[in-house]
C-alpha positions as CSV (number, residue, x, y, z in Angstrom):
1,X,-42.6,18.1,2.7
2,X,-43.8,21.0,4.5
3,X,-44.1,18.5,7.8
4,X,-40.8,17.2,7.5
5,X,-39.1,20.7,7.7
6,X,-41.3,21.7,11.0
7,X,-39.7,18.6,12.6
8,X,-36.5,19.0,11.6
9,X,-36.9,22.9,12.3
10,X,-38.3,21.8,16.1
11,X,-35.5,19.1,16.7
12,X,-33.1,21.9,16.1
13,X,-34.6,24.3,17.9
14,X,-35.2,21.8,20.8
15,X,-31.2,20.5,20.4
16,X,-30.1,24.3,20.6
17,X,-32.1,24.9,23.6
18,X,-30.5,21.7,25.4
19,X,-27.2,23.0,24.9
20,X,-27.8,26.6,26.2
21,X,-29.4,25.7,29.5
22,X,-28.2,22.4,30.2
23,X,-25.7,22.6,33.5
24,X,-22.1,22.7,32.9
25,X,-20.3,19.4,33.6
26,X,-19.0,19.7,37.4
27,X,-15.1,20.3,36.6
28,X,-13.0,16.7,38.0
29,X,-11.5,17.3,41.2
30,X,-8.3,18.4,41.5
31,X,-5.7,15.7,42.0
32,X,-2.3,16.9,44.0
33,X,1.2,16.0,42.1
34,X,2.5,12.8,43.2
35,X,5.8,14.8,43.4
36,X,4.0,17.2,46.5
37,X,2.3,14.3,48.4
38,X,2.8,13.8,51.9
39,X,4.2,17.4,51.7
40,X,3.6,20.7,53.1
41,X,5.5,23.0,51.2
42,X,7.5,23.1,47.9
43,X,11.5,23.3,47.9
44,X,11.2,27.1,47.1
45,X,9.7,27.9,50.2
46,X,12.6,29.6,52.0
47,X,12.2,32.2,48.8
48,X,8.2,32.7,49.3
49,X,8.8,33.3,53.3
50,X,11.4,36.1,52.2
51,X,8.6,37.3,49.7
52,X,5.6,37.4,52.7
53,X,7.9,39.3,54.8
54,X,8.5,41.9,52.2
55,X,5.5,42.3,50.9
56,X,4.1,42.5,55.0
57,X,6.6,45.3,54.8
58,X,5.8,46.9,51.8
59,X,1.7,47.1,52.9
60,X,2.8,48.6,56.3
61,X,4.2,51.2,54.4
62,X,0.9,51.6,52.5
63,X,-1.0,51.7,56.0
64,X,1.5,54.8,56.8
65,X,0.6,57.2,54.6
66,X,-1.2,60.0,56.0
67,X,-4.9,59.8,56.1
68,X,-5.3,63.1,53.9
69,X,-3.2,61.4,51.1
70,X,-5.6,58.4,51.1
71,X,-8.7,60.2,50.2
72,X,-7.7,61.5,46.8
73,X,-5.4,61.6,43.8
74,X,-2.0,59.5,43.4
75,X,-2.1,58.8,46.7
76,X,-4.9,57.1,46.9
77,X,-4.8,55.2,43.7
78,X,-1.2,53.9,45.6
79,X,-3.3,53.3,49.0
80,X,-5.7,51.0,47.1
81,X,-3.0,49.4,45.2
82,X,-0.9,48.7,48.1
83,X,-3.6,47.0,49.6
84,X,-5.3,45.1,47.1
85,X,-2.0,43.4,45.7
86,X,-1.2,42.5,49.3
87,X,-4.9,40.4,49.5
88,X,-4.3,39.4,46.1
89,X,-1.1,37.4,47.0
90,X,-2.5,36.2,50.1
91,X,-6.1,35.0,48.8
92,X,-3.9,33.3,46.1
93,X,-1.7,31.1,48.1
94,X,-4.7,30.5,50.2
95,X,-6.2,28.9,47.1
96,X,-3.1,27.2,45.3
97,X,-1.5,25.6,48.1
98,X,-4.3,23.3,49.2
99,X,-4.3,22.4,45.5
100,X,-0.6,21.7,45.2
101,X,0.2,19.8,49.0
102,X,-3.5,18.8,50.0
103,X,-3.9,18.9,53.8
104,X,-1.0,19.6,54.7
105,X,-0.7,22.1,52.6
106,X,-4.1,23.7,53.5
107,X,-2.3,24.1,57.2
108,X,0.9,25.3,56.6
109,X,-0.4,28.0,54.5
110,X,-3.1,29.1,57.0
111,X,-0.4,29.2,59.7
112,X,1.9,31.3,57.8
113,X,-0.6,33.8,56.8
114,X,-1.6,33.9,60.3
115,X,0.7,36.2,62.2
116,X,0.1,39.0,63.9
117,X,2.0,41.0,61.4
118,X,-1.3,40.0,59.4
């Protein structure tokens, strides 16, 4: 009897420590809608242009605050702010778009965040 619960008590064991270092399944690819194929932006994109030039506008603003107001306080919770949302937005188009128009995508995307207002 005594054998037969040492097994069972090493088979679990053993099972448990499969599962907890055992690699993660690769995640599938990801597949782009057949709706945005052959595509390189979406039909809202005259809205997200407005929205880069704003928000292009909105970090210049940020950039011009004096240099003392940056080191300290509000201000500088609002310089950091400023900034970080502005490479938020941008590192998350970079992402998405590839993902929703492939290629193509991948291009326009890169382009557009390449100005020299960038």
């Amino acid at each position: 009897m005594n054998r037969t619960w040492l097994l069972l008590w090493a088979v679990v064991v053993g099972l448990v420590a499969a599962w907890t270092f055992a690699p993660a399944a690769a995640p599938p690819p990801p597949q782009i809608p057949e709706a945005n194929r052959g595509k390189a932006f979406g039909s809202s994109e005259d809205i997200a242009v407005q929205s880069r030039i704003v928000l292009r506008e909105a970090t210049l603003k940020t950039l011009e605050q004096p240099w003392g107001e940056r080191c300290a306080g509000e201000g500088r919770k609002a310089f950091i702010a400023g900034v970080g949302h502005y490479y938020y937005v941008r590192q998350n188009s970079m992402e998405l778009h590839p993902r929703y128009f492939g290629e193509l995508g991948a291009a326009y995307i890169a382009k557009q965040w390449s100005t020299t207002d960038d």
